[in-house]
Every structure is written in C-alpha cells, then in structure tokens.
C-alpha positions, 0 to 999 in steps of 0.5 A: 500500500506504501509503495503502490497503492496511493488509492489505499493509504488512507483508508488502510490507515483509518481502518488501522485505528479501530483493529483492536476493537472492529464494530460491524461498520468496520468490518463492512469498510474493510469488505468494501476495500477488498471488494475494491482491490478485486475490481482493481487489480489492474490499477497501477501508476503509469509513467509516460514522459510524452504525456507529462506537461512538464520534465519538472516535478509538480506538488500537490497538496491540501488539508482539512480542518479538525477533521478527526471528531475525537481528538479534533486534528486536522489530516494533512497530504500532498502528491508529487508527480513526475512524468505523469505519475506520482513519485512521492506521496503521503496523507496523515493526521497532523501532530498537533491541533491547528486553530483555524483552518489557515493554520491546519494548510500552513501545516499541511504545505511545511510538510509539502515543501520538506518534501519538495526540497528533497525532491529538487535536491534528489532530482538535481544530484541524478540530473547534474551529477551533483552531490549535497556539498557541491553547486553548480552554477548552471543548476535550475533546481538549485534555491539560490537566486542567480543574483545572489552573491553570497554563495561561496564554492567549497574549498576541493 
C-alpha cells in the first residue's frame, strides 16, 4: 500500500485505528476495500514522459480542518508527480491541533515543501551529477537566486 497503492493509504490507515476493537461498520469498510482491490487489480501508476506537461516535478497538496471528531486534528497530504505519475506521496493526521483552518494548510504545505526540497535536491544530484556539498552554477533546481552573491564554492 506504501509503495503502490496511493488509492489505499488512507483508508488502510483509518481502518488501522479501530483493529483492536472492529464494530460491524468496520468490518463492512474493510469488505468494501477488498471488494475494491478485486475490481482493481489492474490499477497501477503509469509513467509516460510524452504525456507529462512538464520534465519538472509538480506538488500537490491540501488539508482539512479538525477533521478527526475525537481528538479534533486536522489530516494533512500532498502528491508529487513526475512524468505523469506520482513519485512521492503521503496523507496523515497532523501532530498537533491547528486553530483555524489557515493554520491546519500552513501545516499541511511545511510538510509539502520538506518534501519538495528533497525532491529538487534528489532530482538535481541524478540530473547534474551533483552531490549535497557541491553547486553548480548552471543548476535550475538549485534555491539560490542567480543574483545572489553570497554563495561561496567549497574549498576541493
């Protein structure tokens, strides 16, 4: 589900919460998720760089406010897409309660961006050969502006 199954993250998830002690409205959750996987066992990510209107990552993501009733926090996610399929996903429940819905999506898109951040440094290293000390002025991925004259190589 992890790796191949973005469709069931979620609901693998939630249905997680309550198998210590399943109620009947669980078990027909966790039926009609098996009903799903049967009718869908052809569904997978189908990457096509011909299709992808762009050779760039592109970043989703969203929030909901105090969705879980019992303890009020908020469920953050976001998606990745590369060559039109999504190369790095993730939907959970925030560690803590926000206070409005401003901050449930603040919350929500720190956590896209840690994500965006690695993506652009892991895509920049395997494009441009670079590793994590070394910049190259030609890199676009890279966060430092091209009028930015601080930046200073590292000694060889």
């Amino acid at each position: 589900m992890r790796c191949a199954r973005p469709d069931l993250a979620f609901t693998v998830s939630m249905l997680s919460k309550f198998s210590v002690a399943p109620t009947t409205e669980h078990l027909a959750a966790a039926t009609y998720v098996l009903r799903y996987l049967r009718n869908m066992l052809d569904l997978a990510i189908q990457y096509n760089p011909q299709d992808s209107d762009s050779d760039l990552p592109i970043g989703y993501t969203d929030s909901d406010f105090a969705g879980d009733p019992d303890d009020r926090k908020s469920t953050s996610g976001y998606v990745f897409n590369l060559g039109g399929g999504a190369i790095s996903w993730q939907a959970r429940k925030q560690p803590l309660v926000a206070f409005s819905t401003l901050e449930a999506e603040y919350i929500g898109a720190s956590d896209a961006a840690k994500e965006a951040i690695w993506i652009g440094s892991l895509y920049a290293r395997i494009l441009h050969g670079q590793n994590q000390y070394k910049h190259a002025e030609d890199c676009p991925y890279c966060l430092r502006s091209e009028h930015d004259d601080s930046w200073t190589p590292e000694p060889q």
